[in-house]
N, CA and C of each residue as an Amber inpcrd file, in Angstrom:
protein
   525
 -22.0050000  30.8450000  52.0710000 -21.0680000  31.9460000  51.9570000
 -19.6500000  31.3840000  51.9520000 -18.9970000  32.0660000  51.2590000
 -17.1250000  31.1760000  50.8070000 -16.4570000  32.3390000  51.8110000
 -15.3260000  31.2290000  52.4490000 -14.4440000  32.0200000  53.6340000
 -14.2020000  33.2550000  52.4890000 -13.6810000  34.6090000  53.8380000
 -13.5610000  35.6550000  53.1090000 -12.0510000  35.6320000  53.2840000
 -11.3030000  36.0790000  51.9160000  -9.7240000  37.0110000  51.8830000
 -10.1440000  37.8670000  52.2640000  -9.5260000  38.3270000  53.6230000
  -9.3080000  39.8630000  54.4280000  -8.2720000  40.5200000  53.7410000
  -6.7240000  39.5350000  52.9750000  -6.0690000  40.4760000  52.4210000
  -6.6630000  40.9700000  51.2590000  -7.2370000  39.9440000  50.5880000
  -7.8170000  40.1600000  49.3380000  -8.6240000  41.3120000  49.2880000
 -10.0150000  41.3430000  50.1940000 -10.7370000  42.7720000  50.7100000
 -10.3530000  44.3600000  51.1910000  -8.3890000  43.5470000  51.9300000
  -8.4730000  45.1660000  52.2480000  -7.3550000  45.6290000  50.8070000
  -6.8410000  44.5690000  49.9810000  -6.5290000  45.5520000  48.8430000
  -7.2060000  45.9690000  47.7440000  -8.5670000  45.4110000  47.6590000
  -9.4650000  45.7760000  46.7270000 -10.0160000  46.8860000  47.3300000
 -10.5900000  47.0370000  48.5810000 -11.3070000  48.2570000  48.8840000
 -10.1300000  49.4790000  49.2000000  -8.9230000  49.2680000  49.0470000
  -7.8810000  49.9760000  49.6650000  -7.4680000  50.9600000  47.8420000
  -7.5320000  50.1900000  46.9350000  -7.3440000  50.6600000  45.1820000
  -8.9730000  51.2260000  45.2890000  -9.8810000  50.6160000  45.9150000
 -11.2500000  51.7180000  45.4870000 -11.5550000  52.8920000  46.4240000
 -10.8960000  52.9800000  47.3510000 -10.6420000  54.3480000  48.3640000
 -10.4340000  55.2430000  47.2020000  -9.2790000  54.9120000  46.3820000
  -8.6310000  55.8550000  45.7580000  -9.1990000  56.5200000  44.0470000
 -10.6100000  55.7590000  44.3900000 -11.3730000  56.4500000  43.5290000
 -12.6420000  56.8160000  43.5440000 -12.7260000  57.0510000  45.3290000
 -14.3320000  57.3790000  46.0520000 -13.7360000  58.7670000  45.9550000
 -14.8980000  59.3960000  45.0780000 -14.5790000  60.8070000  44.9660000
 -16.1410000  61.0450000  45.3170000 -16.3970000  62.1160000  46.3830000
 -17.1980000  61.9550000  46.8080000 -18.1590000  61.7950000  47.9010000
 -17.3610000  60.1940000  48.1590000 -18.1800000  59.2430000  49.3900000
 -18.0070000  57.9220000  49.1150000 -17.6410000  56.8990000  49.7000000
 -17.9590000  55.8270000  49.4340000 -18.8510000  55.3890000  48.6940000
 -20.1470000  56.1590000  48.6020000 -21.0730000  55.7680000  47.7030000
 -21.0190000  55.7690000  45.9970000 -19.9310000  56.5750000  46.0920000
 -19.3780000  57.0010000  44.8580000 -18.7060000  55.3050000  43.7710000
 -18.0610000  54.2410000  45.1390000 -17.6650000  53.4260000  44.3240000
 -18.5620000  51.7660000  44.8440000 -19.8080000  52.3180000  45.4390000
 -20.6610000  51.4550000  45.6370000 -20.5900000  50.2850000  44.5770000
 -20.7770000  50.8110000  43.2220000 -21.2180000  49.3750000  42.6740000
 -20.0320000  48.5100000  42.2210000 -18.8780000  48.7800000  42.5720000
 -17.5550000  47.7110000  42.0560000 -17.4770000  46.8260000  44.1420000
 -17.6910000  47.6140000  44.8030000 -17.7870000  46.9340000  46.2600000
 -18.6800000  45.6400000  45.9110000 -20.1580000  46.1510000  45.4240000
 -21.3320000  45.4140000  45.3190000 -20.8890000  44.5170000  44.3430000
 -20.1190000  44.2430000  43.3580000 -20.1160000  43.3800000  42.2300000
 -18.9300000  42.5740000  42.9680000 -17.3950000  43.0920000  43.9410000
 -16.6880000  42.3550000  44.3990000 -17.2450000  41.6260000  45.4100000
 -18.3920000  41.7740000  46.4330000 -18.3330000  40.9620000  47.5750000
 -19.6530000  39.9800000  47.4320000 -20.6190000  40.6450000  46.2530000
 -21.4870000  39.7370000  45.8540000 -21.7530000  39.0650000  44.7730000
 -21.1430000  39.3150000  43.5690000 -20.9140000  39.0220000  42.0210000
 -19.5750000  37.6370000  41.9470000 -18.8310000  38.2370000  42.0750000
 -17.0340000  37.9610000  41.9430000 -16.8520000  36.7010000  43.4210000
 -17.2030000  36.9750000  44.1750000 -16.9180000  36.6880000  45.4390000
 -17.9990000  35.5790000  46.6710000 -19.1450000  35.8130000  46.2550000
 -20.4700000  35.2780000  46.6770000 -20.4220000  35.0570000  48.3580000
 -19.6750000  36.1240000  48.6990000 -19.9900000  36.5040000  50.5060000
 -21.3830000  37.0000000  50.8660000 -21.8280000  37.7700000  50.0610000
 -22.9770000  38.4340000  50.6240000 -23.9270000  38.3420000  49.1290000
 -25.4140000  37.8020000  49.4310000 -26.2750000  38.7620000  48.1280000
 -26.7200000  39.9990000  48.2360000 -26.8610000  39.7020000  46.9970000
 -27.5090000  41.4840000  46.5480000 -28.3300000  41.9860000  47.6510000
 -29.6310000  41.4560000  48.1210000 -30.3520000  42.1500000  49.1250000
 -29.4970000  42.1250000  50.6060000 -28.7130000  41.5350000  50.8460000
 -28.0680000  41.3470000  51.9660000 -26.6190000  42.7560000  52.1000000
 -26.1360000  42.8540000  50.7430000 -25.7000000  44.2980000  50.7520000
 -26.0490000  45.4050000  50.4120000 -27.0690000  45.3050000  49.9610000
 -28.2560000  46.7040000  50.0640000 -28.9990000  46.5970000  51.2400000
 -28.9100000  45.7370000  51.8710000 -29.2760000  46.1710000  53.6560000
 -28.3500000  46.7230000  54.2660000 -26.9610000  45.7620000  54.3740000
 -26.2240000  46.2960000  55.3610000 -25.8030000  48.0060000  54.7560000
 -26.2180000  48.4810000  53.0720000 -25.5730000  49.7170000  53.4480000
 -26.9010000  50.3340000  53.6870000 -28.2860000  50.1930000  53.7790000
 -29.2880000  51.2980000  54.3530000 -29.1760000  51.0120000  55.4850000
 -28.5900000  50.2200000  56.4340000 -28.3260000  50.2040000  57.8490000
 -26.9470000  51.3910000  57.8830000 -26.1470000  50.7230000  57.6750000
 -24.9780000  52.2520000  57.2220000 -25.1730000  53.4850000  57.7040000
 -26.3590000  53.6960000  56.5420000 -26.6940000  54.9340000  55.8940000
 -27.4840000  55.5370000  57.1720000 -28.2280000  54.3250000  57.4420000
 -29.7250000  55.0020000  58.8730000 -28.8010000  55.1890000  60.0310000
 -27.1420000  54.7340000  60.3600000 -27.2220000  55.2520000  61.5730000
 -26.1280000  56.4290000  61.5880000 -26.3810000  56.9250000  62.7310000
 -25.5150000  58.3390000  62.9280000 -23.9160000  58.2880000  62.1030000
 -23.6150000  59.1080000  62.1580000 -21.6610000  59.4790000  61.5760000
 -21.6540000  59.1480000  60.6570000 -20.4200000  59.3960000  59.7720000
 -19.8050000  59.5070000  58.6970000 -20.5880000  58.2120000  57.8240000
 -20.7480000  58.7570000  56.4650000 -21.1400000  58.0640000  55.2500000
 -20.5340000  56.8370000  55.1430000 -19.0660000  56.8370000  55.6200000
 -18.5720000  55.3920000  55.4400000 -18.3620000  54.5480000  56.2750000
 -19.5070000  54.4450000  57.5460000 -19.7110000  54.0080000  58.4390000
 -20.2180000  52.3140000  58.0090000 -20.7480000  52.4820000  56.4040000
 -21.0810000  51.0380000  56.0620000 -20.2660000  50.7150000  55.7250000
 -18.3450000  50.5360000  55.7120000 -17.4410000  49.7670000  55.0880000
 -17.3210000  48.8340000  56.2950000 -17.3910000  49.6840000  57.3000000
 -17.2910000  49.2800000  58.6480000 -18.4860000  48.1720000  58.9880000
 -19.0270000  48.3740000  58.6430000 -20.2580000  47.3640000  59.0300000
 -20.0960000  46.1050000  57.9720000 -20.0720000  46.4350000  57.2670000
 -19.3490000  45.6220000  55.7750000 -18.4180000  44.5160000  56.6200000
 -17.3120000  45.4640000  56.5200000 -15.9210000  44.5280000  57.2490000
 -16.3610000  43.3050000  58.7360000 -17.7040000  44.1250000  59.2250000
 -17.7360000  43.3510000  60.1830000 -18.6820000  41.6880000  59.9230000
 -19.5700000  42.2620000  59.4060000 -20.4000000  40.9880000  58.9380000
 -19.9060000  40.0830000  57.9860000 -18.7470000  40.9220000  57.1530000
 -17.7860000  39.3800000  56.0570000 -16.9950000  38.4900000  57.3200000
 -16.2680000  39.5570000  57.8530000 -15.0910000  38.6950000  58.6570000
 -14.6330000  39.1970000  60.1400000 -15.8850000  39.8800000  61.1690000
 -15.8880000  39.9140000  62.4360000 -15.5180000  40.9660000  62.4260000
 -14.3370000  41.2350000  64.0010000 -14.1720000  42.4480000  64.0790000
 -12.8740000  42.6390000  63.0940000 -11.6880000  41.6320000  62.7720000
 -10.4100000  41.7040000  61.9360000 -10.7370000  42.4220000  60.1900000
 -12.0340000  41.9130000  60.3550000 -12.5850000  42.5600000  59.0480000
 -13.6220000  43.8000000  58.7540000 -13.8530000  44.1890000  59.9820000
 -14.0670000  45.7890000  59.9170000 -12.8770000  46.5600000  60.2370000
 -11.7850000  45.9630000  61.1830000 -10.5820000  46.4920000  60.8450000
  -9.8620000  46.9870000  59.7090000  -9.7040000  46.1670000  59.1800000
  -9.3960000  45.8800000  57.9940000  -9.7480000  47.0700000  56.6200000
 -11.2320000  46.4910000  56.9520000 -11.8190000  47.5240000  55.9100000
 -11.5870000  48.7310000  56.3130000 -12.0100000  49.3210000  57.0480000
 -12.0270000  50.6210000  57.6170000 -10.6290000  51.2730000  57.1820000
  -9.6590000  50.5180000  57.4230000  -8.2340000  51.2360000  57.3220000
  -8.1050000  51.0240000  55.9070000  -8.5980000  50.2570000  54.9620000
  -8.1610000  49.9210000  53.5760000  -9.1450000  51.3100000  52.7500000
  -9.7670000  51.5310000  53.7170000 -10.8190000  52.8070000  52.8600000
 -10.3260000  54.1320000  53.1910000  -9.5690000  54.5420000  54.4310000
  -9.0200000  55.6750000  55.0650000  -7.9030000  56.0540000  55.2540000
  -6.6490000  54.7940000  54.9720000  -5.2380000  55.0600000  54.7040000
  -5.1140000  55.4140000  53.3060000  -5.2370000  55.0510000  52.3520000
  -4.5540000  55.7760000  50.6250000  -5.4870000  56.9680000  50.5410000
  -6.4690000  57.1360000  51.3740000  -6.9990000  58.9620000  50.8400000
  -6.5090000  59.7420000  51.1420000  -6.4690000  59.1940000  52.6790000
  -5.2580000  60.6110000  53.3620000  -3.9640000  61.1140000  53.0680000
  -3.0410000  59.7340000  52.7100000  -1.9780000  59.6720000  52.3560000
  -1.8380000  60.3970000  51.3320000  -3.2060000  59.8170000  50.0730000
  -2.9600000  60.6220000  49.1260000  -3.4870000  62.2470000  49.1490000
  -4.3930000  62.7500000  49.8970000  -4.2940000  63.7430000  50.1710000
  -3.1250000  64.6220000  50.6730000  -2.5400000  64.0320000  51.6610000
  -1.5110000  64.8490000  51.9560000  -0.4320000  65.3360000  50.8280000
  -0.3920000  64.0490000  50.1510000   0.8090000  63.9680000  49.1840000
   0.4830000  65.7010000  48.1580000  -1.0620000  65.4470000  47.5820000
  -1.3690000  66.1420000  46.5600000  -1.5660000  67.3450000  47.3110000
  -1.7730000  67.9450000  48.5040000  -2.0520000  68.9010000  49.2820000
  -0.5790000  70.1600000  49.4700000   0.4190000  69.1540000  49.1640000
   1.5810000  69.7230000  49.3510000   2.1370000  69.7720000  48.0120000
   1.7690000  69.1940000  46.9270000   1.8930000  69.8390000  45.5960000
   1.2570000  70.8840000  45.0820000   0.2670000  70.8400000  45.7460000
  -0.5500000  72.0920000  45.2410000  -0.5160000  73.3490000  45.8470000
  -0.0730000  73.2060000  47.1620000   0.7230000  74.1230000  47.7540000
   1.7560000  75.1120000  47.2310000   2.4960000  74.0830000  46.4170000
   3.6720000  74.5550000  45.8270000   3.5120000  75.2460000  44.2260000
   2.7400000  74.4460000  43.4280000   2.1410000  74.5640000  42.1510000
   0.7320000  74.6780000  42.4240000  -0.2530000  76.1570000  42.8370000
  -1.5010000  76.0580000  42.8070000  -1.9370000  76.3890000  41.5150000
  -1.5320000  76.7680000  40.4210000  -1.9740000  77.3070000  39.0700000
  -1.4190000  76.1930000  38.1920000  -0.9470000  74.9850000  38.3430000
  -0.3860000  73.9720000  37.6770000  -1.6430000  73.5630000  36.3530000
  -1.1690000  73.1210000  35.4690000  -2.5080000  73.0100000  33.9970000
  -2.5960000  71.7530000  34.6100000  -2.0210000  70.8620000  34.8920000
  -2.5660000  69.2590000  35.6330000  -3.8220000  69.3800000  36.9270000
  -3.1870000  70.4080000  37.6250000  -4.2910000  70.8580000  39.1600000
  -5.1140000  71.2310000  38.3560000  -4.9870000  72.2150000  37.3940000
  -6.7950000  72.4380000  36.9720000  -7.5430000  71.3860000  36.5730000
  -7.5370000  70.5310000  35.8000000  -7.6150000  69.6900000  35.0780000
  -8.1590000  68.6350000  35.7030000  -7.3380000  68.1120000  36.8480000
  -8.1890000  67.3170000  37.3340000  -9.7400000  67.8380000  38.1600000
  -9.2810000  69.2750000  38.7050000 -10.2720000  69.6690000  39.5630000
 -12.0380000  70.1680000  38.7490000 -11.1260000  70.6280000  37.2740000
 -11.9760000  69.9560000  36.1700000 -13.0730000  69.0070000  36.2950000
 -12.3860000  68.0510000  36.3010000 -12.7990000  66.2880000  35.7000000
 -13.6010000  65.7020000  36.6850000 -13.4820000  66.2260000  38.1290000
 -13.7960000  65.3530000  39.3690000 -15.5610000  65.8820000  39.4660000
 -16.0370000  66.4920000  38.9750000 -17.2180000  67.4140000  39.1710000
 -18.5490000  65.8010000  38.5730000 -17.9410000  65.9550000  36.8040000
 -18.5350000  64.9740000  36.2740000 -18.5770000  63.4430000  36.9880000
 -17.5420000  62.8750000  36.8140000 -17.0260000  61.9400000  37.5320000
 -17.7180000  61.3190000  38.5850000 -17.6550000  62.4020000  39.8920000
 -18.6720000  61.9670000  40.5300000 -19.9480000  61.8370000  40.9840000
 -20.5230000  62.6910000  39.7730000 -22.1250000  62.5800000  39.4380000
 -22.7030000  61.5370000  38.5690000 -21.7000000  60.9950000  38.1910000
 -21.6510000  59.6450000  37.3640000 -21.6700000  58.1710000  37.9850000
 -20.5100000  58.1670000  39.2040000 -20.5260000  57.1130000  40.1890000
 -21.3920000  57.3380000  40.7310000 -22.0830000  58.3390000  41.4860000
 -22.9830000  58.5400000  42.3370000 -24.6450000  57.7700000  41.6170000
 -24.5440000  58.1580000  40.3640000 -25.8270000  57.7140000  39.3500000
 -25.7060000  56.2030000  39.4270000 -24.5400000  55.5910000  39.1100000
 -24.1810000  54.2550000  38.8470000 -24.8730000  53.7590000  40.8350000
 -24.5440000  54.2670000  41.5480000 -24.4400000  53.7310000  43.0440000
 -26.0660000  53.3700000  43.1930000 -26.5080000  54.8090000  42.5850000
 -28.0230000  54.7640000  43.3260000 -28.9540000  53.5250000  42.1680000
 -28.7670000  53.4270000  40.8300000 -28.8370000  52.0030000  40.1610000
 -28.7840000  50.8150000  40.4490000 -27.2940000  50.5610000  41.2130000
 -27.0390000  49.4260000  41.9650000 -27.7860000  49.3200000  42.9010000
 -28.3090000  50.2400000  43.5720000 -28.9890000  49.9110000  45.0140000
 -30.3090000  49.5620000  44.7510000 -30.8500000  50.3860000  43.4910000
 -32.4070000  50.0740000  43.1790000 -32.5140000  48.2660000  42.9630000
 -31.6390000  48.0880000  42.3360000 -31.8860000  47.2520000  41.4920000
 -31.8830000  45.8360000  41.8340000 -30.8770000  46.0270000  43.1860000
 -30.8490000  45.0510000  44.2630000 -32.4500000  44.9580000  45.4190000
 -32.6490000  46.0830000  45.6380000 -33.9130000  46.5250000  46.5560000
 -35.2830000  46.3110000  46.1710000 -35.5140000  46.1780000  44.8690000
 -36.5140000  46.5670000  43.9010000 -36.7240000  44.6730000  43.0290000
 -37.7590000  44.2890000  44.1040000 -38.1570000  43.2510000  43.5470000
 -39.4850000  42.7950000  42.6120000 -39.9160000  44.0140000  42.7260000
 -41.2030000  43.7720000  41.6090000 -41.4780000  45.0610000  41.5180000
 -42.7160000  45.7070000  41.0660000 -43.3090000  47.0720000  40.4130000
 -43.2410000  48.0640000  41.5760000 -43.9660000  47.3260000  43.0250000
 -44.2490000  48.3760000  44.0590000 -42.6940000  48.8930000  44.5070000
 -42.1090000  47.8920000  44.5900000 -40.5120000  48.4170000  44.8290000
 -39.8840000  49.3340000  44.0040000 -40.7720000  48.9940000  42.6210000
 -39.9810000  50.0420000  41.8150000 -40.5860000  51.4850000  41.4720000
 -42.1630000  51.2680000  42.0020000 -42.7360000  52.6660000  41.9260000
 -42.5260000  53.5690000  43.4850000 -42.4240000  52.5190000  44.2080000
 -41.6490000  53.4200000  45.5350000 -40.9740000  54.1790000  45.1730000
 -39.6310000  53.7400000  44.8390000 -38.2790000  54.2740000  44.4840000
 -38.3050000  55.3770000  43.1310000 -39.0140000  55.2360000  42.3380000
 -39.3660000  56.0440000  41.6320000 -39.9020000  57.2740000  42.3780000
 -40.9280000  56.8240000  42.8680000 -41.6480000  57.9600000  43.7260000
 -40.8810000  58.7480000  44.9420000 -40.0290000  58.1040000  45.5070000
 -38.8730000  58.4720000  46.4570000 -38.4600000  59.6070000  45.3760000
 -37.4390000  59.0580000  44.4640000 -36.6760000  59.9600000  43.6190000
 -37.6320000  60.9210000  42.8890000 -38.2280000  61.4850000  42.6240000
 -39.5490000  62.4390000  42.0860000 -39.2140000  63.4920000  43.7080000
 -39.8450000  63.0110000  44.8680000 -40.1400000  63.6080000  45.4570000
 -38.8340000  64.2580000  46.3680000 -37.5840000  63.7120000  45.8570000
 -36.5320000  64.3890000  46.5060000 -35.9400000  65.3770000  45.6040000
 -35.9370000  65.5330000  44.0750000 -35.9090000  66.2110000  43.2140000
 -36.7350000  67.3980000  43.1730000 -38.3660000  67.3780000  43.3370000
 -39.0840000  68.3930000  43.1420000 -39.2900000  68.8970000  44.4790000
 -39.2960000  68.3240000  45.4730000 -39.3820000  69.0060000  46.8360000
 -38.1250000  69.6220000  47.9310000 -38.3420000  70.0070000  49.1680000
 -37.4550000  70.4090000  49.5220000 -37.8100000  68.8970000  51.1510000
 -38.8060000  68.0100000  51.5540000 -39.0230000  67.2010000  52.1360000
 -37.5120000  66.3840000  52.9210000 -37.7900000  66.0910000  53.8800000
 -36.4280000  66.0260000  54.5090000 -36.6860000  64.5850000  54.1690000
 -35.4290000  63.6610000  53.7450000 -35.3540000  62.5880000  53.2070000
 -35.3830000  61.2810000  54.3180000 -35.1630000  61.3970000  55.6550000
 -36.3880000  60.9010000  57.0550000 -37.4120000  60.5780000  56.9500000
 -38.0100000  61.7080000  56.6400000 -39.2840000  61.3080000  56.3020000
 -39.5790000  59.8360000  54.9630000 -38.9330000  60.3950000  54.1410000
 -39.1810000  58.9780000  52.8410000 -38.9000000  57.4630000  53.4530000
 -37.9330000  57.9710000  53.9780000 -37.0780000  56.6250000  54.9120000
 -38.3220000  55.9130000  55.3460000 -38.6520000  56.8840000  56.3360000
 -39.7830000  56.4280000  57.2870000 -41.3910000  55.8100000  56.3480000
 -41.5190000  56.2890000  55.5010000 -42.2790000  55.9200000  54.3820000
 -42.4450000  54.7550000  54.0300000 -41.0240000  53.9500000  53.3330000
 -40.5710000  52.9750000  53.0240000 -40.6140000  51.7520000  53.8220000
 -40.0150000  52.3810000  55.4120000 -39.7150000  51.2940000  56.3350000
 -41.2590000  51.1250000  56.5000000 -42.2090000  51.8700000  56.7510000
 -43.5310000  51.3950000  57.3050000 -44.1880000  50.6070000  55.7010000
 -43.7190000  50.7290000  54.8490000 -44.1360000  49.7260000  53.5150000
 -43.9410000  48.6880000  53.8620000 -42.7660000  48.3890000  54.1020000
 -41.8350000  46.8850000  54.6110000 -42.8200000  46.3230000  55.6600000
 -43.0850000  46.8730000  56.5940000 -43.3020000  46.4180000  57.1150000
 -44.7080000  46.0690000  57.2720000 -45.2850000  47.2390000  56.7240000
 -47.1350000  46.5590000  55.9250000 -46.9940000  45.5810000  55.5220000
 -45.9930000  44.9300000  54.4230000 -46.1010000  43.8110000  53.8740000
 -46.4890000  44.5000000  51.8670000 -46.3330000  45.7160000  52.3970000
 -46.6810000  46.4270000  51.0470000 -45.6430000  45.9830000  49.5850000
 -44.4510000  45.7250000  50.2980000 -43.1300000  46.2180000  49.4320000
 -42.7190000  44.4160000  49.7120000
Protein backbone atom coordinates (compact mmCIF):
# COMPACT_ATOMS: atom_id res chain seq x y z
CA UNK A 1 0.00 0.00 0.00
CA UNK A 2 1.63 3.69 -1.07
CA UNK A 3 1.65 6.35 1.90
CA UNK A 4 -1.69 8.11 1.67
CA UNK A 5 -2.14 12.22 0.68
CA UNK A 6 -4.64 13.18 3.45
CA UNK A 7 -4.57 16.57 1.60
CA UNK A 8 -4.89 14.95 -1.56
CA UNK A 9 -8.04 12.68 -0.09
CA UNK A 10 -9.71 15.37 1.70
CA UNK A 11 -9.83 17.52 -1.60
CA UNK A 12 -10.90 14.84 -3.79
CA UNK A 13 -13.61 13.54 -1.52
CA UNK A 14 -14.38 17.24 -0.50
CA UNK A 15 -15.21 18.15 -4.90
CA UNK A 16 -17.16 14.60 -4.64
CA UNK A 17 -19.37 15.68 -1.56
CA UNK A 18 -20.51 18.12 -3.97
CA UNK A 19 -21.90 15.72 -6.24
CA UNK A 20 -23.35 12.94 -3.75
CA UNK A 21 -26.80 13.58 -4.59
CA UNK A 22 -28.43 11.23 -2.75
CA UNK A 23 -25.88 9.50 -0.41
CA UNK A 24 -22.52 8.89 -0.62
CA UNK A 25 -23.33 5.94 -2.45
CA UNK A 26 -24.29 8.02 -5.14
CA UNK A 27 -20.45 8.85 -5.88
CA UNK A 28 -19.19 5.41 -4.82
CA UNK A 29 -17.50 4.51 -7.95
CA UNK A 30 -15.04 7.70 -8.57
CA UNK A 31 -14.07 7.07 -4.45
CA UNK A 32 -13.53 3.32 -5.61
CA UNK A 33 -11.46 4.16 -8.80
CA UNK A 34 -9.50 7.13 -6.61
CA UNK A 35 -8.34 5.04 -3.60
CA UNK A 36 -8.04 1.77 -5.51
CA UNK A 37 -7.45 2.35 -9.37
CA UNK A 38 -5.49 5.86 -9.40
CA UNK A 39 -4.00 5.49 -6.00
CA UNK A 40 -3.42 1.65 -4.99
CA UNK A 41 -4.24 2.21 -1.07
CA UNK A 42 -6.83 -0.22 -0.90
CA UNK A 43 -8.11 -3.21 -3.48
CA UNK A 44 -11.15 -3.68 -4.89
CA UNK A 45 -12.32 -6.40 -2.36
CA UNK A 46 -10.80 -4.52 0.48
CA UNK A 47 -13.16 -1.46 -0.43
CA UNK A 48 -16.15 -3.32 -1.02
CA UNK A 49 -15.65 -4.62 2.49
CA UNK A 50 -14.92 -1.72 4.30
CA UNK A 51 -18.20 -0.17 2.67
CA UNK A 52 -20.57 -3.43 3.57
CA UNK A 53 -19.05 -2.94 7.00
CA UNK A 54 -20.26 0.83 6.64
CA UNK A 55 -23.36 -0.12 5.46
CA UNK A 56 -23.97 -3.19 8.34
CA UNK A 57 -23.43 -0.84 11.13
CA UNK A 58 -25.91 1.49 12.77
CA UNK A 59 -26.17 5.57 11.63
CA UNK A 60 -25.93 7.52 8.83
CA UNK A 61 -25.08 6.05 5.24
CA UNK A 62 -21.86 7.89 5.31
CA UNK A 63 -20.60 6.30 8.16
CA UNK A 64 -18.21 4.37 5.52
CA UNK A 65 -16.16 7.65 4.58
CA UNK A 66 -15.42 7.50 8.09
CA UNK A 67 -14.26 4.14 8.23
CA UNK A 68 -12.57 4.76 4.89
CA UNK A 69 -10.58 7.75 6.39
CA UNK A 70 -9.69 5.56 9.16
CA UNK A 71 -8.13 2.47 7.66
CA UNK A 72 -6.13 4.76 4.75
CA UNK A 73 -4.64 7.08 7.38
CA UNK A 74 -5.77 6.41 11.21
CA UNK A 75 -7.70 8.60 13.10
CA UNK A 76 -6.20 12.18 11.03
CA UNK A 77 -7.75 10.42 8.14
CA UNK A 78 -11.18 9.72 9.20
CA UNK A 79 -10.95 13.22 10.30
CA UNK A 80 -10.25 14.36 7.45
CA UNK A 81 -12.57 12.52 5.41
CA UNK A 82 -15.50 12.97 7.34
CA UNK A 83 -15.19 16.81 7.22
CA UNK A 84 -14.15 16.75 3.39
CA UNK A 85 -17.63 14.91 2.80
CA UNK A 86 -19.83 17.23 5.28
CA UNK A 87 -18.33 20.77 4.99
CA UNK A 88 -19.13 21.81 1.00
CA UNK A 89 -22.79 20.19 1.38
CA UNK A 90 -23.80 22.15 4.07
CA UNK A 91 -22.16 25.15 3.11
CA UNK A 92 -23.52 24.59 -0.07
CA UNK A 93 -26.80 24.00 1.16
CA UNK A 94 -27.08 26.87 3.11
CA UNK A 95 -25.84 29.05 0.36
CA UNK A 96 -28.64 27.59 -2.16
CA UNK A 97 -31.30 27.46 0.73
CA UNK A 98 -31.21 31.17 0.98
CA UNK A 99 -31.49 31.69 -2.74
CA UNK A 100 -34.29 29.88 -3.01
CA UNK A 101 -35.78 31.48 -0.31
CA UNK A 102 -35.61 34.54 -2.10
CA UNK A 103 -36.23 33.24 -5.81
CA UNK A 104 -38.52 30.04 -5.16
CA UNK A 105 -40.08 30.07 -8.81
CA UNK A 106 -36.56 30.88 -10.40
CA UNK A 107 -36.38 28.77 -14.21
CA UNK A 108 -32.66 27.73 -12.86
CA UNK A 109 -34.40 26.27 -9.28
CA UNK A 110 -36.68 24.33 -11.43
CA UNK A 111 -34.34 22.97 -13.55
CA UNK A 112 -32.04 21.73 -11.50
CA UNK A 113 -34.68 20.16 -9.17
CA UNK A 114 -35.59 18.75 -12.58
CA UNK A 115 -32.27 17.09 -13.35
CA UNK A 116 -31.37 15.72 -9.80
CA UNK A 117 -34.21 12.91 -9.96
CA UNK A 118 -32.36 11.19 -13.07
CA UNK A 119 -28.98 11.86 -11.99
CA UNK A 120 -29.21 10.12 -9.06
CA UNK A 121 -30.71 6.97 -10.21
CA UNK A 122 -27.89 6.83 -12.49
CA UNK A 123 -24.99 7.17 -9.82
CA UNK A 124 -26.82 5.02 -7.66
CA UNK A 125 -26.91 2.22 -10.79
CA UNK A 126 -23.20 3.01 -11.49
CA UNK A 127 -22.48 2.42 -7.36
CA UNK A 128 -24.33 -0.82 -7.12
CA UNK A 129 -22.07 -2.11 -10.51
CA UNK A 130 -19.02 -1.08 -8.84
CA UNK A 131 -19.76 -3.01 -5.83
CA UNK A 132 -20.87 -6.19 -7.76
CA UNK A 133 -18.12 -6.28 -9.64
CA UNK A 134 -15.56 -5.94 -7.01
CA UNK A 135 -17.59 -8.67 -4.71
CA UNK A 136 -18.43 -11.05 -7.44
CA UNK A 137 -15.65 -13.42 -8.10
CA UNK A 138 -17.02 -16.15 -10.09
CA UNK A 139 -20.80 -17.34 -11.10
CA UNK A 140 -22.06 -18.12 -7.40
CA UNK A 141 -21.14 -14.53 -6.51
CA UNK A 142 -22.77 -13.47 -9.37
CA UNK A 143 -25.98 -15.51 -9.16
CA UNK A 144 -26.21 -14.46 -5.47
CA UNK A 145 -26.28 -10.94 -6.34
CA UNK A 146 -28.45 -11.42 -9.09
CA UNK A 147 -30.72 -13.28 -6.93
CA UNK A 148 -30.36 -10.60 -4.08
CA UNK A 149 -31.45 -7.97 -6.72
CA UNK A 150 -34.65 -10.08 -8.16
CA UNK A 151 -35.71 -10.54 -4.73
CA UNK A 152 -35.51 -6.91 -3.51
CA UNK A 153 -37.34 -5.70 -6.63
CA UNK A 154 -40.23 -8.25 -6.65
CA UNK A 155 -40.66 -8.58 -2.93
CA UNK A 156 -41.37 -6.51 -0.08
CA UNK A 157 -38.48 -8.93 2.23
CA UNK A 158 -36.56 -6.82 4.59
CA UNK A 159 -33.05 -6.54 3.07
CA UNK A 160 -31.42 -8.14 6.75
CA UNK A 161 -32.57 -10.81 5.93
CA UNK A 162 -30.51 -11.10 2.31
CA UNK A 163 -27.59 -9.73 4.27
CA UNK A 164 -27.90 -12.52 6.53
CA UNK A 165 -28.21 -14.91 3.52
CA UNK A 166 -25.03 -13.90 2.00
CA UNK A 167 -22.98 -13.64 5.20
CA UNK A 168 -23.94 -17.36 6.05
CA UNK A 169 -22.72 -18.16 2.13
CA UNK A 170 -19.34 -16.67 3.08
CA UNK A 171 -19.09 -18.33 5.49
CA UNK A 172 -20.23 -21.95 4.19
CA UNK A 173 -17.45 -21.51 1.97
CA UNK A 174 -20.31 -21.30 -0.67
CA UNK A 175 -19.35 -17.82 -2.17
Amino acid sequence: MDKVDLAGLGLHFALLSLMAIGGVSSILPDMQRYVVEANHWLSATQFADAYALGQAAPGPNMMFVTLLGLQLGGWAGAIVATLAMIAPPILLTLAVTRLHANNPDAPLGRAIRGGLGPIAIGLTLSSGWILAHSADHDWRGALLTLATVALMLRTRLNPVWLILVGAVAGMAGIL
